[in-house]
Backbone as a printed PyTorch tensor [residue, N CA C, xyz], in Angstrom:
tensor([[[-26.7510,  77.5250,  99.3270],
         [-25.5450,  78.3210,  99.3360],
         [-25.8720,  79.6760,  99.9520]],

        [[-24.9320,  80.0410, 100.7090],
         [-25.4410,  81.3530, 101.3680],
         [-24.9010,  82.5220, 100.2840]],

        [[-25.3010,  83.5040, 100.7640],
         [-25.4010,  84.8890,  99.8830],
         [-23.9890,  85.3020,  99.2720]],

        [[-23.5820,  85.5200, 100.4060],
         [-22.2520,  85.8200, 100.2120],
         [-21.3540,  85.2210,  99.4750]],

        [[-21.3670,  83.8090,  99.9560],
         [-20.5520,  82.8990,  98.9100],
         [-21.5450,  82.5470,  97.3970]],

        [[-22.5500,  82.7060,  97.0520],
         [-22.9310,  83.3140,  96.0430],
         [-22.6580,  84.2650,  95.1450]],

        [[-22.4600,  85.5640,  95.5470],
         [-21.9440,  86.3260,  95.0960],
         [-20.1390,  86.0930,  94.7420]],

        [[-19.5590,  85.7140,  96.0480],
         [-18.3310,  85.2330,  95.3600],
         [-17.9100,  84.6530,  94.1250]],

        [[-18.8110,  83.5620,  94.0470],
         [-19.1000,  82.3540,  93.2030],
         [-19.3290,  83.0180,  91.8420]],

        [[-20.0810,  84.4670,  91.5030],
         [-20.3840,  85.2980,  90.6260],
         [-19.3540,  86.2110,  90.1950]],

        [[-18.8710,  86.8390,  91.0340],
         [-17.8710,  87.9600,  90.9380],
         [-16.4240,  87.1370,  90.4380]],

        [[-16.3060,  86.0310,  90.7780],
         [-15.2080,  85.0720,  90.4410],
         [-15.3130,  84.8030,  88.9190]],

        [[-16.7410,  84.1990,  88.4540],
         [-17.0410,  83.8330,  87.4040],
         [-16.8760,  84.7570,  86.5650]],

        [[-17.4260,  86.0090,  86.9870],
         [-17.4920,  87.7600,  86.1140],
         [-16.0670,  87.7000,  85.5510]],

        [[-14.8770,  87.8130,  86.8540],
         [-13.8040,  87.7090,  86.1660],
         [-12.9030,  86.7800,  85.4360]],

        [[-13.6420,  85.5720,  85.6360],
         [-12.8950,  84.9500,  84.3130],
         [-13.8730,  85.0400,  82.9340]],

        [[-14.7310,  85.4390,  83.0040],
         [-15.2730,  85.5880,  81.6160],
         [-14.2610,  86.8190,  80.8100]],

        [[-14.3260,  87.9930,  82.1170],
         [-13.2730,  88.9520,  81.5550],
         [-12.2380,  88.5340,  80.5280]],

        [[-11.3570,  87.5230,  81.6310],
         [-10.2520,  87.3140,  81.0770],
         [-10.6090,  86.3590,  79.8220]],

        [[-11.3200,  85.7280,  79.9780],
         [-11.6260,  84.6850,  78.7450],
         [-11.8890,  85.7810,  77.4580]],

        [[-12.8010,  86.5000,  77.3310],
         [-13.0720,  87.4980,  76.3070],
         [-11.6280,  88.1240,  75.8570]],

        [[-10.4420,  88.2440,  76.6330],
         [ -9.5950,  88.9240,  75.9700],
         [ -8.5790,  88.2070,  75.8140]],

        [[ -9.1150,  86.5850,  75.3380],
         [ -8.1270,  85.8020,  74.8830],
         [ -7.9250,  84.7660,  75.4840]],

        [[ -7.7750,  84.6700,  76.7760],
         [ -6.9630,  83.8550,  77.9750],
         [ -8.0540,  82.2870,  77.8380]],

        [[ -7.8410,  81.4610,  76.7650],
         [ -8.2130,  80.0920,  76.9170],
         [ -8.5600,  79.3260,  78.3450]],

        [[ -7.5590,  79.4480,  79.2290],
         [ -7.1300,  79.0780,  80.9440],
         [ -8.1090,  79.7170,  81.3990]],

        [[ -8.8800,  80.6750,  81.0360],
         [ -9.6270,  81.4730,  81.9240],
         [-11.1210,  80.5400,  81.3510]],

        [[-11.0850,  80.2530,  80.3740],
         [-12.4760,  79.6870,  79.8830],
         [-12.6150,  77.9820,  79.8210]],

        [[-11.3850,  77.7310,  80.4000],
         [-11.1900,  76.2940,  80.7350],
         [-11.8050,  75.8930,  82.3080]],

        [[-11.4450,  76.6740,  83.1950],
         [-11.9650,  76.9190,  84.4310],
         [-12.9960,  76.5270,  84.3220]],

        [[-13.8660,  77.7800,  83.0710],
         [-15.1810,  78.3300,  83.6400],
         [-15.8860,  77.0550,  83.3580]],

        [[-15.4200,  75.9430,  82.2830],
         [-15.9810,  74.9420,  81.4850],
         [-15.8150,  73.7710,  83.1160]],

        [[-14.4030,  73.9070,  83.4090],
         [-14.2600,  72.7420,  84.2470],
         [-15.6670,  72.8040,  85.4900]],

        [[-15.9880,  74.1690,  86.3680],
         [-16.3740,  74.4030,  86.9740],
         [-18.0200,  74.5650,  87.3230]],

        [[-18.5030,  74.4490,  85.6370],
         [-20.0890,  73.9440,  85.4280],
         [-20.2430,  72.9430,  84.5370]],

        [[-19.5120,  72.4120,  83.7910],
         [-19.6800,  71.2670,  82.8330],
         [-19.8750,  69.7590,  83.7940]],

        [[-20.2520,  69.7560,  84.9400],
         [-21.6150,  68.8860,  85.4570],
         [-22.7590,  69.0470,  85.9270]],

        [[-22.8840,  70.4320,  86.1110],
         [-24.1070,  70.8540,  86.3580],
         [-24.4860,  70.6560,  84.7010]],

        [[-24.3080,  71.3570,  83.7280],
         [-24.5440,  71.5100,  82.4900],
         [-24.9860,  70.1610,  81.8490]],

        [[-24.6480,  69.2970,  81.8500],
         [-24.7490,  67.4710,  81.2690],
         [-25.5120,  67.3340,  82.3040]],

        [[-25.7610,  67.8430,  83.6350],
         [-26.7440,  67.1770,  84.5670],
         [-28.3230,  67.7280,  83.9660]],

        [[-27.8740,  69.4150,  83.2640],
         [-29.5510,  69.7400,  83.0040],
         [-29.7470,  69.0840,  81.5650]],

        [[-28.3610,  68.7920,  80.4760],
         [-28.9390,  68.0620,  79.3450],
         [-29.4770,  66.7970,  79.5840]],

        [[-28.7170,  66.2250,  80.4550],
         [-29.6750,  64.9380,  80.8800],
         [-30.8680,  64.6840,  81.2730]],

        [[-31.0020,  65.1170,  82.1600],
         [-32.5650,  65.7580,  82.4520],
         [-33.4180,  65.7970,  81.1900]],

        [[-33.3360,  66.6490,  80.5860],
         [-33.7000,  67.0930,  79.2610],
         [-34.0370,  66.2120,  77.9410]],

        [[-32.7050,  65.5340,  77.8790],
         [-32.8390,  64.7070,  76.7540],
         [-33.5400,  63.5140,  77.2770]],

        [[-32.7790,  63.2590,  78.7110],
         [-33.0160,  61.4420,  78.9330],
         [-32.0090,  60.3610,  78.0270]],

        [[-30.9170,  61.0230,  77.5750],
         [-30.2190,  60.1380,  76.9660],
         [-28.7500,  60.5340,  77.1810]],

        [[-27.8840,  59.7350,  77.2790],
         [-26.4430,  60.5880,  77.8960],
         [-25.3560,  60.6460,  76.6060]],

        [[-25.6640,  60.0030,  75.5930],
         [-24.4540,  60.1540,  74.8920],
         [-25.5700,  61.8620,  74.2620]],

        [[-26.7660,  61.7620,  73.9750],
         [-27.2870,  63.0620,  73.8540],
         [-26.7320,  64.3930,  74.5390]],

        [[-26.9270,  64.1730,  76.0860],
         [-26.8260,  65.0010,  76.6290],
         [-25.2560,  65.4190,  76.5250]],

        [[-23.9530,  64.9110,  76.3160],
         [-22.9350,  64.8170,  76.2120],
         [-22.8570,  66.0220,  75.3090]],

        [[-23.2720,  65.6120,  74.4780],
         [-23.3850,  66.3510,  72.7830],
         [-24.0940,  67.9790,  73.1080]],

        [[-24.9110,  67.6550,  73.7530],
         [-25.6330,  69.1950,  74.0550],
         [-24.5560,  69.8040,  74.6480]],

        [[-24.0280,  69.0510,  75.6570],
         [-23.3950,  70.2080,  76.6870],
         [-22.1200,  71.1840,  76.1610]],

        [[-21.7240,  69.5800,  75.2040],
         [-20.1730,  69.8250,  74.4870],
         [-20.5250,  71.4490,  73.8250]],

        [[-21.8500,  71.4660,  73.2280],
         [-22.4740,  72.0290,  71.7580],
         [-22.4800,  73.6650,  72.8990]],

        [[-23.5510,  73.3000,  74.2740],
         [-23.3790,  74.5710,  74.7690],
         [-22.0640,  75.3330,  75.2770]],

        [[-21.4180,  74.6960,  75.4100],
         [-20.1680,  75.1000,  75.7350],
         [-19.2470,  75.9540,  74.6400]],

        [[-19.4070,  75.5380,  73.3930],
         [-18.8970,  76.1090,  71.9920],
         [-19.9590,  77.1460,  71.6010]],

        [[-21.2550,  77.0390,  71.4610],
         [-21.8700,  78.8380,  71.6630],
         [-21.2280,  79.5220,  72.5780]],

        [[-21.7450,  78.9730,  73.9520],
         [-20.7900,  79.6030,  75.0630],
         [-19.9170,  80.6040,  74.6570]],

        [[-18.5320,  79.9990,  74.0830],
         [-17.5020,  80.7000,  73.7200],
         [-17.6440,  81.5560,  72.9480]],

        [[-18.3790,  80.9570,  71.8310],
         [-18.6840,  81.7260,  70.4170],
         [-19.3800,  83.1130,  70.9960]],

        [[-20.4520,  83.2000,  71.5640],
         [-20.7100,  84.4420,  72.2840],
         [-20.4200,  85.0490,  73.3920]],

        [[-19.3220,  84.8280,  73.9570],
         [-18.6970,  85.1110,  74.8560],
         [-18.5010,  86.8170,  75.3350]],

        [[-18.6160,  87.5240,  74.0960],
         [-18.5350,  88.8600,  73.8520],
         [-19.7960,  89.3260,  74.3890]],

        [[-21.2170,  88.7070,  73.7670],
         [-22.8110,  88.7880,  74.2780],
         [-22.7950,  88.8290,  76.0290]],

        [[-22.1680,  87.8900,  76.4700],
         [-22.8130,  87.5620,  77.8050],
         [-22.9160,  89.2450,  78.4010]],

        [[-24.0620,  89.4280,  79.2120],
         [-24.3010,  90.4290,  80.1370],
         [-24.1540,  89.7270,  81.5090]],

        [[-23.2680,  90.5810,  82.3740],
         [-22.7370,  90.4270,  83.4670],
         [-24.2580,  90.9620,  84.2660]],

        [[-25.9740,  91.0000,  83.8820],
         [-27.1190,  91.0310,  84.8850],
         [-27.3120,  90.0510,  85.1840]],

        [[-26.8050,  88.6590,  84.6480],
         [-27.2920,  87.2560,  84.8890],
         [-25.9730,  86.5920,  85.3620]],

        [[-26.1450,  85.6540,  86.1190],
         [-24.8350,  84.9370,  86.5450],
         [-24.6410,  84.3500,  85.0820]],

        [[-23.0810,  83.9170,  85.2920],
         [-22.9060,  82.8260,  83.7510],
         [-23.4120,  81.5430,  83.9370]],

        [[-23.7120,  81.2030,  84.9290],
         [-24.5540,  79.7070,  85.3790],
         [-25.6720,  80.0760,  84.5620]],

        [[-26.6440,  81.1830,  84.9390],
         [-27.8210,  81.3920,  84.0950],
         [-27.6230,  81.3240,  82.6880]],

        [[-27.0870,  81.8330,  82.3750],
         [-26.6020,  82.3710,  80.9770],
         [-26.2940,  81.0790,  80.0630]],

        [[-25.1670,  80.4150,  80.6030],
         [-25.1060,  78.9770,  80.1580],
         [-26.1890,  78.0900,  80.3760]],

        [[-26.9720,  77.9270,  81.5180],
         [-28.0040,  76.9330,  81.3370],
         [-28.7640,  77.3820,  79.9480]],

        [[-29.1810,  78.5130,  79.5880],
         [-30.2620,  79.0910,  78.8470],
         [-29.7770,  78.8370,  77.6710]],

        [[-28.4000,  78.4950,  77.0740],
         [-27.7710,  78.5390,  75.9730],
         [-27.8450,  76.8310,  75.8690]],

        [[-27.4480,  75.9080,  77.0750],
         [-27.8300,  74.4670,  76.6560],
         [-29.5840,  74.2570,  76.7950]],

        [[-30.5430,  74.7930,  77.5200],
         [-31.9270,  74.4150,  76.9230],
         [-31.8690,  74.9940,  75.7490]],

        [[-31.3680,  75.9230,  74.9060],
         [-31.5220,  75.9830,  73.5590],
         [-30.8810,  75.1070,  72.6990]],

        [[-29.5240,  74.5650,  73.4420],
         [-28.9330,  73.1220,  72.3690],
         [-30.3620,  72.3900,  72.1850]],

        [[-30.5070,  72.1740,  73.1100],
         [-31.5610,  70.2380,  73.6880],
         [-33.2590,  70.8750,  72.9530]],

        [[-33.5450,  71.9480,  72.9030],
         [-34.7580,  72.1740,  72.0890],
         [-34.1690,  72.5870,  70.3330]],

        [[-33.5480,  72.7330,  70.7020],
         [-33.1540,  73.2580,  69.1960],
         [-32.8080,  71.6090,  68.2890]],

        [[-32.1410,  70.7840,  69.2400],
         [-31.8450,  69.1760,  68.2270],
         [-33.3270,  68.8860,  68.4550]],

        [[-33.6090,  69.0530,  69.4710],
         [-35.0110,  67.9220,  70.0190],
         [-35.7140,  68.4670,  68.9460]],

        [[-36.2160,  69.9480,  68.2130],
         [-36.9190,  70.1150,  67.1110],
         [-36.3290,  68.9220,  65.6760]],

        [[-35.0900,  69.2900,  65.5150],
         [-34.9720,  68.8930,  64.0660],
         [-34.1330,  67.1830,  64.5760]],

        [[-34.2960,  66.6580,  65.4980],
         [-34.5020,  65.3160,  65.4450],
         [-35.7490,  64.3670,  64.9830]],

        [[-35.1660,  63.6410,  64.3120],
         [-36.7290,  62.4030,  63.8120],
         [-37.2150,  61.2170,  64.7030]],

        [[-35.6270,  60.8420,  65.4090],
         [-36.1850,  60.2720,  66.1190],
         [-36.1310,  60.3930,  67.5830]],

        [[-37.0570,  59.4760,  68.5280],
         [-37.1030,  59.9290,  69.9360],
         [-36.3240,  59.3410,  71.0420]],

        [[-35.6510,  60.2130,  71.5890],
         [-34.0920,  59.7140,  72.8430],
         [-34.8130,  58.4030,  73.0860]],

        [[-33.7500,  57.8420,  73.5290],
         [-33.6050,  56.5620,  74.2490],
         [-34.2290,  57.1140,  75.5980]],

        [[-35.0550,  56.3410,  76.8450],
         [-35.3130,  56.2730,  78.2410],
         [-33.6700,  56.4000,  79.0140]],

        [[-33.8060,  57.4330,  79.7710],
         [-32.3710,  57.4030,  80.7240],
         [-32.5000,  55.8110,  81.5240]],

        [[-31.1320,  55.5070,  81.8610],
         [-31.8440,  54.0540,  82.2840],
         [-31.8490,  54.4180,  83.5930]],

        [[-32.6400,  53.5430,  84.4130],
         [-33.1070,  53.9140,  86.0360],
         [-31.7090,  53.6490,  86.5710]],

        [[-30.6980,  53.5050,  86.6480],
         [-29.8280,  53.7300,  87.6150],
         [-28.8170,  54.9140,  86.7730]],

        [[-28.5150,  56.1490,  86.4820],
         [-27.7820,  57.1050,  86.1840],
         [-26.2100,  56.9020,  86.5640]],

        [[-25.3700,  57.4460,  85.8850],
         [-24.0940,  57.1270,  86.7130],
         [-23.2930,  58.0060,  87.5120]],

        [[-24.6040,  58.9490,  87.9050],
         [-24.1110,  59.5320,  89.0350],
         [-23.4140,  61.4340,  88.4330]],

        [[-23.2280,  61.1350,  87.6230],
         [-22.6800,  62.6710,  86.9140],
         [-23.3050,  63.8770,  87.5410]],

        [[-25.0820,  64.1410,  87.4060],
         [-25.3400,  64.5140,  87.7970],
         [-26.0270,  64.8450,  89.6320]],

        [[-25.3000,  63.9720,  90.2250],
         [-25.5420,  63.7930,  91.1560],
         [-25.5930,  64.8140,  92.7640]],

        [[-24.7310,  65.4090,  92.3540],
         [-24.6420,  67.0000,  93.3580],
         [-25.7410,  67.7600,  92.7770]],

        [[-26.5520,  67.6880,  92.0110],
         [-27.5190,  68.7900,  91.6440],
         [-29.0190,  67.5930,  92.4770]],

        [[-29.5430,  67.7820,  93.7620],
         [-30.1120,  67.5530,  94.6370],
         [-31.8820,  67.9340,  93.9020]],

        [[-32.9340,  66.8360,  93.7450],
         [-34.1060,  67.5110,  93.7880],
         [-34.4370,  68.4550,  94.2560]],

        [[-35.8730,  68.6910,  94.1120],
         [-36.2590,  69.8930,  94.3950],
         [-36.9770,  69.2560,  95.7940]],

        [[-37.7240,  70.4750,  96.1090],
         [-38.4780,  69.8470,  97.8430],
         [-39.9180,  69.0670,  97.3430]],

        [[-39.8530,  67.6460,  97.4940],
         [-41.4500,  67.1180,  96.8550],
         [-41.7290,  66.5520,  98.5000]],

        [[-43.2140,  66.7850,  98.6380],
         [-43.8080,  66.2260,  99.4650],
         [-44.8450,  65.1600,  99.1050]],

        [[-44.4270,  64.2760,  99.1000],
         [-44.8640,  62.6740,  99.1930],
         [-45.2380,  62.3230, 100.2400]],

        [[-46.4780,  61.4890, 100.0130],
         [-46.5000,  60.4680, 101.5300],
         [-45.5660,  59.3710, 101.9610]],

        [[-44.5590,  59.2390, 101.0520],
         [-43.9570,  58.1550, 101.1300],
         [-42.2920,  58.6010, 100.7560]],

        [[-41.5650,  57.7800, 101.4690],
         [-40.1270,  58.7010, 101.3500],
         [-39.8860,  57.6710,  99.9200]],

        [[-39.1550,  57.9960,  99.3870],
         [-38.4320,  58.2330,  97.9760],
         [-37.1370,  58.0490,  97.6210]],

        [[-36.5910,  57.2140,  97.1400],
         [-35.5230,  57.2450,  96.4500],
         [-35.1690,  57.6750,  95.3810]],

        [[-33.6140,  58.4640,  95.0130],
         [-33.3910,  59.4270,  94.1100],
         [-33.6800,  58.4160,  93.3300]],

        [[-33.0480,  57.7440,  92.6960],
         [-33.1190,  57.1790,  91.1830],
         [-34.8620,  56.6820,  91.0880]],

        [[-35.7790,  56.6970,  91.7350],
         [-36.8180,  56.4840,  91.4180],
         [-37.2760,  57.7520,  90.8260]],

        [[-37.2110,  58.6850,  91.8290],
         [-37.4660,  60.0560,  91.4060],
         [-36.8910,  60.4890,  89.7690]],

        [[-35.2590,  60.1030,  89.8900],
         [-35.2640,  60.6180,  88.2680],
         [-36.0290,  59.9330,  87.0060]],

        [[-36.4540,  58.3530,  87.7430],
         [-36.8360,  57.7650,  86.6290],
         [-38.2720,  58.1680,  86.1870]],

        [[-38.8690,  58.3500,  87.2670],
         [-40.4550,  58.7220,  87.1910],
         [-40.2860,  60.1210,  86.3160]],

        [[-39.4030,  60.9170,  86.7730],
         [-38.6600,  62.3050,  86.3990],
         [-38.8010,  62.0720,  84.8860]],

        [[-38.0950,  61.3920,  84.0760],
         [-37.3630,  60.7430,  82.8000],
         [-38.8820,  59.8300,  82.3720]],

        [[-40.2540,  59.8550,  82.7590],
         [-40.8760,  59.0780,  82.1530],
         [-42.0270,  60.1380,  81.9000]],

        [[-42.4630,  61.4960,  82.1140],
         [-42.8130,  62.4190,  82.2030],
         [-43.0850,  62.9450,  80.4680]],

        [[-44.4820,  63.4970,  80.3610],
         [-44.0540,  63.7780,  79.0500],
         [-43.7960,  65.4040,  78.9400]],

        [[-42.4850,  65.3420,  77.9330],
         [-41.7070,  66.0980,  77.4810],
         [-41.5200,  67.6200,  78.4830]],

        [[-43.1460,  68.5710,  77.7130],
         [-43.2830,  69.4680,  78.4920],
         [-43.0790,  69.4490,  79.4310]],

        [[-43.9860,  68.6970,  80.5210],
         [-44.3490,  68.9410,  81.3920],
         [-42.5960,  68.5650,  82.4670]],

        [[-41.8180,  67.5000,  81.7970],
         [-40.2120,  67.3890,  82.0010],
         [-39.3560,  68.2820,  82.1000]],

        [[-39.7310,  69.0270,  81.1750],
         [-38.8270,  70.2910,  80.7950],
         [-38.8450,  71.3020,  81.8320]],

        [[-40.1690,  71.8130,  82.2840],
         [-40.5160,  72.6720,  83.2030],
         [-40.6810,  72.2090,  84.5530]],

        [[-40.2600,  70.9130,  84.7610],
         [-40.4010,  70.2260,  86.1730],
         [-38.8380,  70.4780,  86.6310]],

        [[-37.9800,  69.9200,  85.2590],
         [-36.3260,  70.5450,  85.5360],
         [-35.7410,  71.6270,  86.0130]],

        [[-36.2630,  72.4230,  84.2740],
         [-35.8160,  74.1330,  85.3930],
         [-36.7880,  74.5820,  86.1720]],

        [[-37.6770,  74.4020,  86.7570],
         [-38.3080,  75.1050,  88.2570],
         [-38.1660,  74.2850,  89.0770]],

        [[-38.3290,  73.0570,  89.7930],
         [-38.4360,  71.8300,  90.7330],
         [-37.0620,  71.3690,  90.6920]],

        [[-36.2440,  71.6030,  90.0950],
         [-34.5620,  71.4340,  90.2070],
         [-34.1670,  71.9500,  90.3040]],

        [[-33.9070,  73.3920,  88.9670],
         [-32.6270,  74.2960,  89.4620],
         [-33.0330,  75.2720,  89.7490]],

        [[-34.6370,  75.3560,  90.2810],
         [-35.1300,  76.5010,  91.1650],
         [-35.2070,  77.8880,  89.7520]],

        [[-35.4930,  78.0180,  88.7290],
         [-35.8150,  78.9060,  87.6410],
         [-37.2640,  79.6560,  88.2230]],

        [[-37.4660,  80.8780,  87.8020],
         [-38.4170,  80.9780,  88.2900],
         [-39.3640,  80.5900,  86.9520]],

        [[-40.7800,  80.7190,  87.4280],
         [-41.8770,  80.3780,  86.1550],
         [-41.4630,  81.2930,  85.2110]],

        [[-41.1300,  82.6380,  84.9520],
         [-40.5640,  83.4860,  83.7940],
         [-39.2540,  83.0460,  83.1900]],

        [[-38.4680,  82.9480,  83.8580],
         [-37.2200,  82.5050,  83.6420],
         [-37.2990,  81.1500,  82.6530]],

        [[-38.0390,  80.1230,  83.2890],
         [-38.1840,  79.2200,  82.2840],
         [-39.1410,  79.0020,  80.9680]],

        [[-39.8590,  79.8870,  81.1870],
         [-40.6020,  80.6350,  80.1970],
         [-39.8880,  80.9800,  79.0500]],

        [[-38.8460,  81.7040,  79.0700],
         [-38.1910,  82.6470,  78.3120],
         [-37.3710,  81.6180,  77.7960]],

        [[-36.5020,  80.3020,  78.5170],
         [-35.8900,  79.7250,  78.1470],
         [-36.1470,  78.7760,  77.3030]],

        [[-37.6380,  78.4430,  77.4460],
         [-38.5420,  77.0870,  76.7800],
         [-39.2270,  77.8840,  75.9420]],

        [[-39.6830,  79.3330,  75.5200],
         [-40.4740,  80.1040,  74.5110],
         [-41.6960,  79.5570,  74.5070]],

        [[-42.1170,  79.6540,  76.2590],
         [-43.4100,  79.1070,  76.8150],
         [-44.3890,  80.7070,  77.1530]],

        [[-45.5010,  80.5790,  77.1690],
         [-46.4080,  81.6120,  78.1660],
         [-45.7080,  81.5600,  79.3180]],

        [[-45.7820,  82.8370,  80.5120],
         [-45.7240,  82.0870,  81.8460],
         [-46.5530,  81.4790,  82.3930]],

        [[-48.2850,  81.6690,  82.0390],
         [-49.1270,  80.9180,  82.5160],
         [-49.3000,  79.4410,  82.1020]],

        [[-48.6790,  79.0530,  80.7290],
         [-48.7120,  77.9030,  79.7270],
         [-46.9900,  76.8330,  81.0880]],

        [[-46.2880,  77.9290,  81.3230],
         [-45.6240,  77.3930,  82.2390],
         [-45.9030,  76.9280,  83.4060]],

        [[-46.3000,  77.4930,  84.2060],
         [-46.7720,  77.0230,  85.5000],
         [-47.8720,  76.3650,  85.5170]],

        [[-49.0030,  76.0890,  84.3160],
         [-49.8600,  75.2460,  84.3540],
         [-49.0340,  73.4560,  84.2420]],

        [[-48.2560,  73.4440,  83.1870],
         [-46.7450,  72.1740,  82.9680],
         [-46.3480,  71.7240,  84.2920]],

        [[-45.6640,  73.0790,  85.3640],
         [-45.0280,  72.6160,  86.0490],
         [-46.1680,  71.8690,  87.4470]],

        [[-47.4710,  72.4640,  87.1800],
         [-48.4940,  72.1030,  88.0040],
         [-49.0730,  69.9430,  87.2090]],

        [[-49.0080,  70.6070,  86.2500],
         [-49.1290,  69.1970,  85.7070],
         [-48.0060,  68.1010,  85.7490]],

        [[-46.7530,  68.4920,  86.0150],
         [-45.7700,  67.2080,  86.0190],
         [-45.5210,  67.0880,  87.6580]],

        [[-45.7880,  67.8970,  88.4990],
         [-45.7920,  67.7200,  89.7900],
         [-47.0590,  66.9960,  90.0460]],

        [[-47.9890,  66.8360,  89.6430],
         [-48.9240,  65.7670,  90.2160],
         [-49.1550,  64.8080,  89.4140]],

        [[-48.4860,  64.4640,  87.9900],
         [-48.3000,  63.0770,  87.5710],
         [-47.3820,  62.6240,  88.2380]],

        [[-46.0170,  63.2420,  88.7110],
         [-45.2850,  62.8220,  89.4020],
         [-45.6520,  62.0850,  90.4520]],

        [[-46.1040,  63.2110,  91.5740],
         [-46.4000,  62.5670,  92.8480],
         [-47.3000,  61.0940,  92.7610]],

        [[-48.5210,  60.8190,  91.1780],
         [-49.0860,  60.3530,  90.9240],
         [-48.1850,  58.4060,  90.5450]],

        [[-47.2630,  58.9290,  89.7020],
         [-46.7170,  58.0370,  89.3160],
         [-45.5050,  57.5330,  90.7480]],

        [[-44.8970,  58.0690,  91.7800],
         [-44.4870,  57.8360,  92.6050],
         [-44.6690,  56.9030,  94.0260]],

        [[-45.9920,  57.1490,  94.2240],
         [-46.9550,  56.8310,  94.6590],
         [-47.7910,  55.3400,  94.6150]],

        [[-47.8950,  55.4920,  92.8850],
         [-48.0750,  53.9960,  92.4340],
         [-46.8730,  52.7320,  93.0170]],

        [[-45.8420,  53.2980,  92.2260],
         [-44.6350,  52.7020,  92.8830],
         [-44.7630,  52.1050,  94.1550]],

        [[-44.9320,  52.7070,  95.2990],
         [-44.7020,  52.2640,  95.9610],
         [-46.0950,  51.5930,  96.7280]],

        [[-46.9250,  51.8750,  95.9900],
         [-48.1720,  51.0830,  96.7240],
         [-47.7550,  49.2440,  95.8940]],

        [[-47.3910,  49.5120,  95.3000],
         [-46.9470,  48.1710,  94.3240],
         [-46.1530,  47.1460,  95.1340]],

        [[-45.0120,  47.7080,  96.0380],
         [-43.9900,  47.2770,  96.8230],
         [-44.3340,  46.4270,  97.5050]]])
């Protein structure tokens, strides 16, 4: 996305939070219509399970509101909201007993406009392989492959969001990028 329409994209958002804070439902319906697939695309990610991720997003969306007054206009509300659903999806993922279901290898597409990150493979790649290898990853190293290698977070940023080191971070995101490429790889020598 270029700059400009970035900023649009922000200054637009700024003002419907406005209006949402001083009541205007319509204004916070937008804001829901207008990231609530990016949002289920990063709980998915996350959980690996979709009636899960459903539940997170629903869940971030109702903090969302609930602090609606909090948000600081230094962070886009894209930021702001992602950081509020990795706290749904770590916050159940703590006081859950048991462990998500495997996303199944073909997704239904929901998250589908949110594009990998740039991996260099010797071998070209298909998305749903990628998410599945993505989705077979353990946990950590998942978590921090999402927000940096997807939605482009920086190593602090996801730090702060996961209540990681930054060095404890970028060592994760160094480790799920070469099980990845590792497990990708296999794949297709298999073929």
């Amino acid at each position: 996305m270029n700059t400009a329409a970035h900023r649009e994209g922000i200054e637009w958002d700024t003002a419907l939070v406005q209006r949402a804070r001083a009541g205007d439902l319509r204004a916070f319906e937008r804001l829901y219509r207008q990231h609530a697939a990016t949002v289920y695309g990063l709980c998915l990610r996350l959980t690996r399970h979709p009636a899960s991720a459903e539940d997170c997003a629903q869940e971030a969306f109702i903090n969302a509101w609930r602090a609606l007054d909090r948000f600081e206009t230094r962070s886009s509300f894209a930021t702001w909201l992602h950081r509020i659903a990795v706290n749904v999806v770590l916050s159940r993922r703590r006081s859950a007993a048991a462990e998500p279901e495997p996303l199944p290898s073909a997704p239904d597409g929901a998250d589908r406009d949110d594009p990998p990150g740039e991996w260099t493979l010797d071998t070209p790649v298909e998305l749903t392989e990628i998410e599945s290898a993505i989705a077979g990853l353990p946990e950590g190293a998942r978590d921090v492959l999402v927000l940096c290698g997807i939605y482009g977070y920086s190593h602090g940023e996801a730090a702060a969001m996961l209540g990681l080191a930054a060095g404890t971070c970028k060592a994760q995101l160094h480790r799920a990028r070469a099980l990845l490429r590792t497990r990708l790889e296999l794949e297709h020598h298999h073929e």
